[in-house]
N, C-alpha and C positions, 0 to 999 in steps of 0.2 A: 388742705393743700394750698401754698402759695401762689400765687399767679406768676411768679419769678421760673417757677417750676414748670409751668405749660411753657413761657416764650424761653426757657432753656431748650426745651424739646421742640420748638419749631424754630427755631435757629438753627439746630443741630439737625434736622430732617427738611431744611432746605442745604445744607452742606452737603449730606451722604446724596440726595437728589440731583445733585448737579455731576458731583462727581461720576457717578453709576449713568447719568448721559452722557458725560465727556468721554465717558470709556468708551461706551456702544458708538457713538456717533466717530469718533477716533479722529476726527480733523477738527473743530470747531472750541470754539473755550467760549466760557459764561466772562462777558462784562459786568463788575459790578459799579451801580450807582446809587452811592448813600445820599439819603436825603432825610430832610426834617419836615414834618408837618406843622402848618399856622397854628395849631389849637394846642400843640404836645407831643412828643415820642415822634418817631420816624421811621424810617425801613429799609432795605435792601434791594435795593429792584436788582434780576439780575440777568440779562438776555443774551441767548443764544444765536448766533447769524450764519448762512451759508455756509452751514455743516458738510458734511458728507452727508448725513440723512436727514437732519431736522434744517430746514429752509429759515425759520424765525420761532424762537421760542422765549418762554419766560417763567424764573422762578422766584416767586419774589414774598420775601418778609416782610411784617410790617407789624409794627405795634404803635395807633396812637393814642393818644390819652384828652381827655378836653371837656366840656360842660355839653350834655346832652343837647342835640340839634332840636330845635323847635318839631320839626317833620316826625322826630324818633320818640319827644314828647307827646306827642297827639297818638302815636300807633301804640304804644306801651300805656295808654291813659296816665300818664306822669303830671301830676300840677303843676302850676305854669310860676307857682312861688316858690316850689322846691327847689334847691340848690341839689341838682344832680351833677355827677362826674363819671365820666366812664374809664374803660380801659377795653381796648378791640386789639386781639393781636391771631394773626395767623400765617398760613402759607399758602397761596393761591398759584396754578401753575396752568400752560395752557402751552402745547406743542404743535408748530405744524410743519408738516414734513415735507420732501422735497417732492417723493415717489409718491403719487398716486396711491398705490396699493399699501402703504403706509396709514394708518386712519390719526387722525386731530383725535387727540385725548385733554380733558379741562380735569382737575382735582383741585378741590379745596378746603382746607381745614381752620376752624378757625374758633373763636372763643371770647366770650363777652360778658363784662363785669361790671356793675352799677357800685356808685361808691355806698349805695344801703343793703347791699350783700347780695342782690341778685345777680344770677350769673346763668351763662348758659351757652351749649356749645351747637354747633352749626359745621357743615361740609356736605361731599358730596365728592364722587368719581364717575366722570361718562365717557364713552368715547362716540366718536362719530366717523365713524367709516366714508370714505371718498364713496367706495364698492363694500358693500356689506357681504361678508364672508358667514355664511350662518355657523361651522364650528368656531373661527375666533368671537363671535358674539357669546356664543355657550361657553367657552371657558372661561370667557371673562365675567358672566355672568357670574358661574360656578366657584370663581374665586373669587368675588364680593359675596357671594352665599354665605360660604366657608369661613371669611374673616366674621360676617357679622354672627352667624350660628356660635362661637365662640362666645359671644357674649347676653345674645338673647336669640330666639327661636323667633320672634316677630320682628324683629329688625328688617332683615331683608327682605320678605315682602310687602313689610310697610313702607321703606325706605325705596322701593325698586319701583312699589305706585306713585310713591311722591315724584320721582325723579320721571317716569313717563308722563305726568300731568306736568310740571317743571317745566322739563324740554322737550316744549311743545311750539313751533311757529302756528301760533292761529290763522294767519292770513295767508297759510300755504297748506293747511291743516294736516300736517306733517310732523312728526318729533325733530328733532334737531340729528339722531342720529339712534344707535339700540341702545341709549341708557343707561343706568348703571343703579347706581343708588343717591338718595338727597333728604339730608335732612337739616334739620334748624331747629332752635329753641326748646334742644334736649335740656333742660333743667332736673337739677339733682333731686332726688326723692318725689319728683313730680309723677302722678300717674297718667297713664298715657301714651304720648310718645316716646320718653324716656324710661318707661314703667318700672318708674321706683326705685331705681340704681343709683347709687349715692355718685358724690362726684368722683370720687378717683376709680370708682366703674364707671364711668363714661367717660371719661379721658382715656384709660385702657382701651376702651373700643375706638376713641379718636385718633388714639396711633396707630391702633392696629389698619386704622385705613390709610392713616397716611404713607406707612411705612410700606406699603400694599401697591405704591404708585411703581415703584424704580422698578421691581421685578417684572409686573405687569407690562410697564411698556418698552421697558430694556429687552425683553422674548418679541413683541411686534414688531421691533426695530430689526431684530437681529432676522426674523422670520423673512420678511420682504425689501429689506433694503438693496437688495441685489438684486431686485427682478427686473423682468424687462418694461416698460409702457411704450403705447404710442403718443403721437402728437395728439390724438383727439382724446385717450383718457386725461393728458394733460390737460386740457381746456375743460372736462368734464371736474377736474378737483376745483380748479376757479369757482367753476359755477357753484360747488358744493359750498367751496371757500363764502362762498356769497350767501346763501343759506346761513349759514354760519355768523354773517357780522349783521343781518338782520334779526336773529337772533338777540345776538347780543347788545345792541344799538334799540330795538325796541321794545325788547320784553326782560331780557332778564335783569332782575331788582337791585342787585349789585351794581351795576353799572349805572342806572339811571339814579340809585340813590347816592353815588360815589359823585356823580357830575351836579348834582340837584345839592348837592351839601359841600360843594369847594373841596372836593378829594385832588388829589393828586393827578392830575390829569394821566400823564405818561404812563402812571404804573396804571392806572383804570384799565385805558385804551389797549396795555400791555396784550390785550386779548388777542388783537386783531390782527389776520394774514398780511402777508406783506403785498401780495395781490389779491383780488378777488377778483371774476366777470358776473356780470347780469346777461341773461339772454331772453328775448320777448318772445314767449309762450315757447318755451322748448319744450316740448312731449319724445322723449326717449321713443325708439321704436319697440314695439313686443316682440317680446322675448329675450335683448340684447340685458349683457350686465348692469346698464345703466338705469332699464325700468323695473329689472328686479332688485335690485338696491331700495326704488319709489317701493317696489310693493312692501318691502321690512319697515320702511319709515311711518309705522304706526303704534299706537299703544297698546299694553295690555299681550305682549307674545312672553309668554311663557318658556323662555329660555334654559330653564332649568327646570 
């Protein structure tokens, strides 16, 4: 299989993805911004703003191409004489929505190719709930289940721990939200993580997640976009909002290795709420929605 082949199908599954939001959301349209990367290739960044139900979002392509980073050389044990080249191309997306009761959903898909024939793919789907609804947490479990059962029996619960240890804030020791699935450095015929599925079996299952986004969160949209909130669940999604770009800002490896290696600034940061608050020592009261939400925010719950 070409690699022309995988960035035809994520070009094409960030098109059907914008569209299937521009429907639900029914007032809002994706801005696009082409741009070129310094080292090769370039991408589509394409953001969503003051929706009827998504507040700022983003879907965004990118394929660059260029001589392996020093950083990427030491993690891969790559020699420092070799003349390495890559190729990185994916779809990475990250929604946040106006309603509270609306939950921040991140997906990413994406695929990586050394110009001496290694290659290997990488993604993930999570959401993060303002208010954690335990049956939408179950059906969205149960249909990341379901997509990865199709293609192997260990998938999803391997993929469903990786992604609880993943999105995890340690200095709040809290998950970022109930999870979903995450994986990385599925290589073809490798035993393992990938266990031994040639490549165009694990591109079969990289679409099948990706293509897994628009339903999924096209039905959340549709679910709670009309409901009512107050003023303080509003200030409660800030705070959540803020949980959120700590997150992103100090732990997750995308980001810090996108800024640590002259990436693209804007589409990096694409991540992040358009507001967030910090509030010093807020302890929710017992029993309200807001401490039962804290009690889900941990690993290892067996949602399906």
């Amino acid at each position: 299989m070409h690699i022309d082949h995988i960035i035809t199908f994520f070009k094409s599954l960030q098109d059907d993805i914008c569209q299937a939001l521009e429907t639900e959301d029914g007032q809002a349209k994706f801005q696009e911004d082409l741009w070129e990367h310094h080292s090769g290739g370039g991408g589509r960044t394409r953001l969503i703003q003051d929706g009827a139900v998504i507040e700022k979002g983003g879907v965004n392509f990118s394929c660059v191409k260029g001589e392996v980073h020093p950083r990427l050389r030491a993690q891969m044990d790559l020699g420092e004489d070799d003349d390495y080249h890559f190729t990185a191309t994916g779809v990475s997306i990250v929604m946040h929505p106006k309603n509270p009761n609306v939950p921040i959903i991140h997906m990413n898909v994406r695929y990586f190719e050394l110009s001496n024939g290694t290659c290997w793919f990488g993604g993930g789907i999570d959401l993060t709930p303002h208010y954690v609804v335990k049956e939408d947490a179950q059906w969205f479990h149960q249909y990341l289940k379901s997509a990865c059962d199709q293609h192997h029996s260990d998938f999803y619960p391997e993929f469903k721990n990786w992604a609880d240890d993943y999105f995890f804030i340690p200095h709040r020791n809290e998950t970022r939200g109930v999870g979903g699935i995450f994986f990385d450095y599925l290589k073809p015929d490798q035993e393992g993580k990938s266990q031994g599925l040639a490549k165009d079996a694990l591109f079969a299952f990289v679409k099948d997640i990706g293509v897994s986004f628009a339903p999924i969160y096209t039905q959340l949209m549709a679910k709670y976009k009309h409901s009512a909130f107050t003023p303080e669940q509003k200030e409660w999604q800030y705070i959540r909002r803020g949980r959120y770009v700590e997150f992103n800002l100090v732990w997750d490896r995308g980001t810090k290795f996108g800024l640590e290696t002259n990436g693209r600034t804007e589409s990096i940061l694409m991540s992040l709420p358009p507001q967030a608050n910090w509030a010093y020592n807020l302890i929710p009261e017992a029993g309200t929605a807001e401490a039962q939400t804290l009690a889900f925010l941990k690993k290892n719950i067996n949602w399906v």
